[in-house]
C-alpha positions in Angstrom: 0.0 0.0 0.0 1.5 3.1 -0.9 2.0 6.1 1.6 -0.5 8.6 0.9 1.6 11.9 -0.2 -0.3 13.9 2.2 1.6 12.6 5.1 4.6 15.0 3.8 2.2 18.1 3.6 4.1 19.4 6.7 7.4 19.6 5.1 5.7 21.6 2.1 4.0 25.6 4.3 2.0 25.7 0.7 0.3 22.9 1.0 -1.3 24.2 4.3 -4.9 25.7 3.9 -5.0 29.2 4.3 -6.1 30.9 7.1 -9.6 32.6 7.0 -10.0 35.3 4.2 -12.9 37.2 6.2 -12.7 41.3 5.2 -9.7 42.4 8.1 -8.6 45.1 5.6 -12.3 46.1 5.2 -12.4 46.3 9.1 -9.8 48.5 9.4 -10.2 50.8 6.3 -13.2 51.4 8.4 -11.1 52.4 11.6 -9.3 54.5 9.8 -12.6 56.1 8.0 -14.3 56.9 11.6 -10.7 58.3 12.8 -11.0 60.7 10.1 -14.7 61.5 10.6 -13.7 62.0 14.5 -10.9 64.4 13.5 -13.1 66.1 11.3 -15.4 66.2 13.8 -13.6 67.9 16.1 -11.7 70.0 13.7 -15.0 71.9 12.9 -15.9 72.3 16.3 -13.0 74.5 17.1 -13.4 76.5 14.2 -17.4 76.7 15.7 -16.5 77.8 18.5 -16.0 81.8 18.5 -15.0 83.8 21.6 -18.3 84.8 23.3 -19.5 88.8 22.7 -18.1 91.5 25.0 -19.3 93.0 27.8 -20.8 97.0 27.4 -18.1 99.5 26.5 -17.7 101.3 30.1 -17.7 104.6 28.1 -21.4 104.8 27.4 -21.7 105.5 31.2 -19.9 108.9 30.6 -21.2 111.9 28.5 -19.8 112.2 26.0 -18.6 115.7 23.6 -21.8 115.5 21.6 -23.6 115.0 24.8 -21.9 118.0 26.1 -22.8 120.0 22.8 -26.3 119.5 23.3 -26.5 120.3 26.5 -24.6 123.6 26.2 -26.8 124.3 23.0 -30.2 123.4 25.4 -29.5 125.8 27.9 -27.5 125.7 31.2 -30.1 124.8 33.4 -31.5 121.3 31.1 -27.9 120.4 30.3 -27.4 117.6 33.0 -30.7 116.3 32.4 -30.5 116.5 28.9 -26.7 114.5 29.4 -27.8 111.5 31.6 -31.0 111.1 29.2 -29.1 111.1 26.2 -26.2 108.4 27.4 -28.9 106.3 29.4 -30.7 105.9 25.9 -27.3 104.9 24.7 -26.0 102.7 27.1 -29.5 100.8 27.4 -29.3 100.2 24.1 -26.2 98.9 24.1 -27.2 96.2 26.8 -30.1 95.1 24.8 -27.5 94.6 22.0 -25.3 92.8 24.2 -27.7 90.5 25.5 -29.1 89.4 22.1 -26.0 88.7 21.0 -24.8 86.5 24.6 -28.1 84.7 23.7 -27.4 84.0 19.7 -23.8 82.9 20.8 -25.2 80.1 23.5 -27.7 79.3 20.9 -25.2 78.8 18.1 -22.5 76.9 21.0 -25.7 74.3 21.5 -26.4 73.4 17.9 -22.4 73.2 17.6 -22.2 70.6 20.6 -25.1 68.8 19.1 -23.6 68.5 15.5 -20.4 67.3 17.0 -22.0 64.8 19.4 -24.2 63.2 16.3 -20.4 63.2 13.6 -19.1 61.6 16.9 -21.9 58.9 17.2 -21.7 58.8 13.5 -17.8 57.1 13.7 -18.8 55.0 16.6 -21.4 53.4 14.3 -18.8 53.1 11.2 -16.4 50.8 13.9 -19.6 49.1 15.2 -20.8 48.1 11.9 -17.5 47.1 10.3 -17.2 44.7 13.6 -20.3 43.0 12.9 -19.5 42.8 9.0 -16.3 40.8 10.0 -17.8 38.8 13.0 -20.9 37.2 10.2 -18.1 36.5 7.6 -15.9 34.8 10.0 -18.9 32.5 11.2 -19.9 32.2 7.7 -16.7 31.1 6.5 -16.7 28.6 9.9 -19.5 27.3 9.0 -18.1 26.1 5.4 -14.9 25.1 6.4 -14.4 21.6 7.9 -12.4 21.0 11.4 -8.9 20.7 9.6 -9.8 23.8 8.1 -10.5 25.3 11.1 -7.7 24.6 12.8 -5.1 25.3 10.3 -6.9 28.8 10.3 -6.4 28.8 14.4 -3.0 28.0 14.1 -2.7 31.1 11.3 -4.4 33.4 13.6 -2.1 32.2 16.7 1.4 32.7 14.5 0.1 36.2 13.3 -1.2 37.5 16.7 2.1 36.2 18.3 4.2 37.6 15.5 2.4 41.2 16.3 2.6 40.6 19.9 6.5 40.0 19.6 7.1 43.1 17.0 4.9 45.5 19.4 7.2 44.1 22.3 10.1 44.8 20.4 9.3 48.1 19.6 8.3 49.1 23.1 11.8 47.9 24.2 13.5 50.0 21.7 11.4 53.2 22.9 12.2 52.5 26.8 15.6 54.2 28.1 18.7 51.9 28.4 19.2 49.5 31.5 21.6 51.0 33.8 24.7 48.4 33.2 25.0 45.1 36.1 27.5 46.0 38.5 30.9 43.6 37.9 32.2 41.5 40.8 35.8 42.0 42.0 36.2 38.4 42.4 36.7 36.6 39.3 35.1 33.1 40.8 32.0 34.3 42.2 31.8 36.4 38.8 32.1 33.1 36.8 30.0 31.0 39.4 26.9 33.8 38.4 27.2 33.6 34.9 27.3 29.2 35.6 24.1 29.5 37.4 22.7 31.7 34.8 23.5 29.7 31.9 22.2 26.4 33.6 18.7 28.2 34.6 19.2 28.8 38.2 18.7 32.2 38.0 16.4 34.5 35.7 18.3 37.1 33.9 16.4 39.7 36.2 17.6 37.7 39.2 21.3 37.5 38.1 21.2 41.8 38.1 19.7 41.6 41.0 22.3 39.3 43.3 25.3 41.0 41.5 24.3 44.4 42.7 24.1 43.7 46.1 26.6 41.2 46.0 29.1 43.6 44.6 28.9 45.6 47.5 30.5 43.2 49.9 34.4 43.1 50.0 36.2 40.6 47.2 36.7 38.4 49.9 32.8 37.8 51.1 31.2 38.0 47.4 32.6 34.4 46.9 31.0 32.9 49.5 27.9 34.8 48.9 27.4 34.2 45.4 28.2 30.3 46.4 25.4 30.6 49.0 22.7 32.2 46.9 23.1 29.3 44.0 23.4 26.8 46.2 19.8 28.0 48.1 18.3 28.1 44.5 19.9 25.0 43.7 18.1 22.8 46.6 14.9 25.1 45.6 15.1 23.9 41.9 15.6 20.0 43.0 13.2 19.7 45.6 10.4 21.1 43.3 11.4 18.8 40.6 11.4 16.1 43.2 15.1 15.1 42.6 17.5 13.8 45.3 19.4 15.9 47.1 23.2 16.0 46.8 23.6 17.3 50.6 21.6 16.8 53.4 20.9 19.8 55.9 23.1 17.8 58.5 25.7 18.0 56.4 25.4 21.4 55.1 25.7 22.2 59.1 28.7 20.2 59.4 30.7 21.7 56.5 29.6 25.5 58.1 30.6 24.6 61.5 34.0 23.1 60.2 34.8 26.3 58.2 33.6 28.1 61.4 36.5 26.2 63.1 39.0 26.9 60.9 38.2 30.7 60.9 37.9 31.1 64.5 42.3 30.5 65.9 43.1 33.3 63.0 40.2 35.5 64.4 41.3 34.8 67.9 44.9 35.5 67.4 44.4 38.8 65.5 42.1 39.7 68.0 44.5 39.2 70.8 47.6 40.8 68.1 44.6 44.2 68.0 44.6 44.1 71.4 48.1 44.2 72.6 48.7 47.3 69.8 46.3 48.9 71.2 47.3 48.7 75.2 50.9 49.4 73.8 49.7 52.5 71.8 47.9 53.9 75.2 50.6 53.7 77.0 52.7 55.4 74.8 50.1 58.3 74.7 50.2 58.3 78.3 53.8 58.8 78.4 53.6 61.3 75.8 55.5 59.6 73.1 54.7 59.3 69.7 51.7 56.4 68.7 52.5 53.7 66.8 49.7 53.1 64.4 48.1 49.6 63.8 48.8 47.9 60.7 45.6 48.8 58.1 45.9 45.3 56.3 45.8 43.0 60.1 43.0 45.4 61.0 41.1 44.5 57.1 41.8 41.2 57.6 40.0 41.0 60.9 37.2 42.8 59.9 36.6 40.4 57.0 37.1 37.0 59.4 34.8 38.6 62.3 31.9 39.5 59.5 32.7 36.2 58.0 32.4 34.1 61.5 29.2 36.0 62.5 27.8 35.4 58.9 28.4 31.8 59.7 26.8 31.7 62.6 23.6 33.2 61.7 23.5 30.6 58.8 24.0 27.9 61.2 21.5 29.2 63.3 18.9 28.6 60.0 20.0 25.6 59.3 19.6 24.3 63.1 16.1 25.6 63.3 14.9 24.1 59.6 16.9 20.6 61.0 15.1 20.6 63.9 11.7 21.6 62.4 11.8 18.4 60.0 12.9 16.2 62.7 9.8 17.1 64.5 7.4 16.8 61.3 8.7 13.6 60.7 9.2 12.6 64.0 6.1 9.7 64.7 3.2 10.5 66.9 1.1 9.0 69.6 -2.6 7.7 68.7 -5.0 11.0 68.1 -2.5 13.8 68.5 -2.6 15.9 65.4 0.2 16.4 62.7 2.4 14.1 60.2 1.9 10.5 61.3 5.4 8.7 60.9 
């Protein structure tokens, strides 16, 4: 029986059915159409919109010269009744003008507003109806095509969305201001031993930025033993989630932190003890007014480094104690009816 040629289809993108050929360039052209009709929209409102009329001109509550002319010209004793007559005529008139036009202006700003909100409902309606165009000629063309058809036009719609997805992405990365640049580690080791764990997956990329700036802080010496620390905490993380075995036990991450704890502590003690006696000799020396001899800088580092070192040691003993204990106790069996792990 020979093997039907379709099985190869996958090695051949043409012989793929296309995705569905519903109207999406009809849809947008539409977009774009009410975007237009929106701009237009509000284009011709601004150009609607005139600065409202002004208020009475304050000198029409003044005579004025012809006022004055006909007042002289009427006699001395009718001239300031003649005056106020004339300008009150004037300026009342001038009200009433002002008023008619205040109202025509409100008048003309409403049937502006109203013309803009129906161009504006008018666009809305363009989108709405290109929307349910599409939506009956995708069902339509559902409806036709079979289940392979369908799916094949699932999978187009998938690679397309993601292929927008990742060049939107892109571009949004390009637009955002450059990362400030990951801090370098003095030590070359725990520098290496970061880059290990992120090329293996024990750290995210964010996370590896994250542990070498606060690692690079800490003095050449600690940052080894920190970075160590910090991959071997996501280490156990990443193997007890998968549910894979251990390579050390708590016990014997306690053992190997109290035997470096032993090693440190006769160098601490006898540069303590070395501090100590330069100091007693530099005090008496003071107090017999000779000169000081200052302590050496490098003994004084040194110490420094051990004591933060020892402490650090002991507080991560201290952890690992507790969590020891706590799992001895989960896993420790109980009587009949008391609550907890059973055995």
């Amino acid at each position: 029986m020979p093997i039907p040629s379709t099985i190869f289809n996958f090695l051949d993108p043409k012989a793929y059915p296309k995705p569905f050929t519903a109207d999406r360039q009809g849809r947008r052209q539409a977009y774009r159409d009410a975007d237009t009709l929106e701009q237009n929209a509000q284009q011709g409102f601004a150009e609607r919109n005139t600065p409202p009329p002004g208020p009475v001109n304050p000198a029409l509550r003044t005579p004025d010269a012809l006022a004055l002319l006909f007042g002289v010209l009427a006699g001395g004793a009718n001239f300031g009744e003649f005056a106020q007559g004339y300008m009150g005529g004037k300026l009342r008139k001038a009200e009433q003008d002002t008023q008619i036009a205040q109202n025509d202006y409100e008048a003309q700003q409403w049937r502006s507003q109203v013309q803009l909100q129906k161009e504006m409902n008018a666009a809305g309606q363009k989108r709405r109806d290109a929307d349910m165009a599409f939506d009956d000629e995708l069902d339509r063309e559902h409806k036709e095509a079979g289940p392979y058809q369908q799916n094949q036009a699932l999978v187009g719609a998938m690679r397309a969305g993601l292929t927008e997805a990742y060049q939107t992405r892109k571009a949004e990365a390009a637009a955002q201001p450059a990362k400030a640049p990951v801090p370098v580690l003095a030590d070359p080791f725990a520098k290496s031993r970061l880059q290990d764990g992120l090329k293996n997956g024990l750290v995210t990329p964010e996370q590896h930025d994250k542990i070498a700036g606060f690692v690079s802080a800490l003095g050449p010496d600690q940052q080894r033993g920190m970075v160590r620390m910090v991959l071997g905490m996501a280490d156990r993380a990443r193997r007890v989630e998968a549910g894979e075995a251990l390579p050390y036990s708590a016990g014997e991450t306690y053992k190997n932190l109290r035997s470096e704890q032993g090693l440190i502590h006769p160098e601490l003690t006898r540069l303590g003890a070395e501090i100590k006696r330069m100091e007693g000799e530099a005090k008496k020396a003071m107090a017999q007014g000779l000169p000081k001899k200052p302590i050496d800088e490098k003994m004084l580092d040194r110490y420094r480094t051990l004591y933060e070192r020892y402490h650090g040691i002991e507080r991560i003993i201290k952890t690992v104690g507790d969590r020891m204990r706590r799992d001895q106790a989960q896993t420790r069996p109980r009587p009949a009816g008391v609550p907890g792990r059973q055995g």
